[in-house]
C-alpha positions as CSV (number, residue, x, y, z in Angstrom):
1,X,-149.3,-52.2,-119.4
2,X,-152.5,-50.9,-118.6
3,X,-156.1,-51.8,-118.0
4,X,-158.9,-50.2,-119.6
5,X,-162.6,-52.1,-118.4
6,X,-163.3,-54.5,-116.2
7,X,-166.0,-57.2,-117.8
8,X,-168.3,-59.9,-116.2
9,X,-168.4,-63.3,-117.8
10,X,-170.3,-66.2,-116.0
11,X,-170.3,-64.1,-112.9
12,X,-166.6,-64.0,-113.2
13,X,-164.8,-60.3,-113.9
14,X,-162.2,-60.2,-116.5
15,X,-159.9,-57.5,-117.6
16,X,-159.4,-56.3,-120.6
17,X,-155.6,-55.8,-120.5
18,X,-153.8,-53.9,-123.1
19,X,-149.7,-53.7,-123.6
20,X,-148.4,-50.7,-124.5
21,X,-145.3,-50.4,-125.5
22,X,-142.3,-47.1,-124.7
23,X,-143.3,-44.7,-127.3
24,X,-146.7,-45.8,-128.8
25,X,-148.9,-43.7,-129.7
26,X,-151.9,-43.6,-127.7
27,X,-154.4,-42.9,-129.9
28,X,-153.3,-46.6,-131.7
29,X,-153.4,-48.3,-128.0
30,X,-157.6,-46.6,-127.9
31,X,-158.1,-48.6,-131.3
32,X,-156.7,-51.6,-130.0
33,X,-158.5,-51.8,-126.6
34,X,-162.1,-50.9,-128.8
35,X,-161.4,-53.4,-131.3
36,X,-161.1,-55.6,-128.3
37,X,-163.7,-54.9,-126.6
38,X,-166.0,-55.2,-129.6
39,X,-164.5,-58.8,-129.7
40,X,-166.0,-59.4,-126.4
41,X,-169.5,-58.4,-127.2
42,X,-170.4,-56.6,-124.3
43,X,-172.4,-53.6,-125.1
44,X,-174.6,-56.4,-128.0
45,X,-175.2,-58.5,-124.4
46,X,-176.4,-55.5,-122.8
47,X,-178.2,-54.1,-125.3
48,X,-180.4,-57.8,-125.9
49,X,-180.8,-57.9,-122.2
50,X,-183.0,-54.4,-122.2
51,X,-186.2,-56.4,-123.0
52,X,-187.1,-60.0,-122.9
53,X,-187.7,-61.6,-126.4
54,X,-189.6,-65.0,-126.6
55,X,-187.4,-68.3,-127.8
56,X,-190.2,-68.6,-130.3
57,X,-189.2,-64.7,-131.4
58,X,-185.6,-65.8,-131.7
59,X,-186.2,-68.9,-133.1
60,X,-188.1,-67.4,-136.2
61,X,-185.3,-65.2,-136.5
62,X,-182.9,-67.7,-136.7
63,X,-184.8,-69.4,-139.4
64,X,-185.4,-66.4,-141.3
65,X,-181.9,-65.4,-141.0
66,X,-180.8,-69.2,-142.5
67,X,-183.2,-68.7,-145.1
68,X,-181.8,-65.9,-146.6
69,X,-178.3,-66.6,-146.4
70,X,-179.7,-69.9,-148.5
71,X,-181.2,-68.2,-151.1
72,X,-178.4,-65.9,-151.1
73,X,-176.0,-68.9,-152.0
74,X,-178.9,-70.4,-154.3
75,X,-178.3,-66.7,-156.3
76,X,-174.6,-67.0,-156.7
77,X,-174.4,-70.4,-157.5
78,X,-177.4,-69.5,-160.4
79,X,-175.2,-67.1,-161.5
């Protein structure tokens, strides 16, 4: 069993631990520990911590993004 990362959460670190088993390739056991650290959203946290954005930035976002994803379904269901 080995540990790849170390992440923060709430202040609190936790490890991103990955099995491996006798005679796994380790190429498969570097997907796995990716995949899960995509999962965790770490580098997206950093990333939106670069800069400050505005609640009323994000908030038009949000209702942007809603509205398209309506009209999206409006589309299909027209269909």
């Amino acid at each position: 069993m080995f540990t790849f990362a170390a992440l923060t959460r709430g202040g609190v670190y936790i490890m991103l631990i990955i099995p491996i088993k006798d005679g796994e390739n380790i190429d498969r056991a570097l997907k796995r520990y990716k995949r899960k650290f995509d999962k965790t959203g770490t580098v997206r946290q950093l990333r939106a911590r670069t800069a400050f954005i505005k609640p009323s930035v994000t908030n038009r976002a949000k209702i942007q993004k809603a509205a398209y994803i309506q009209n999206m379904r409006d589309n299909i269901e027209n269909s």
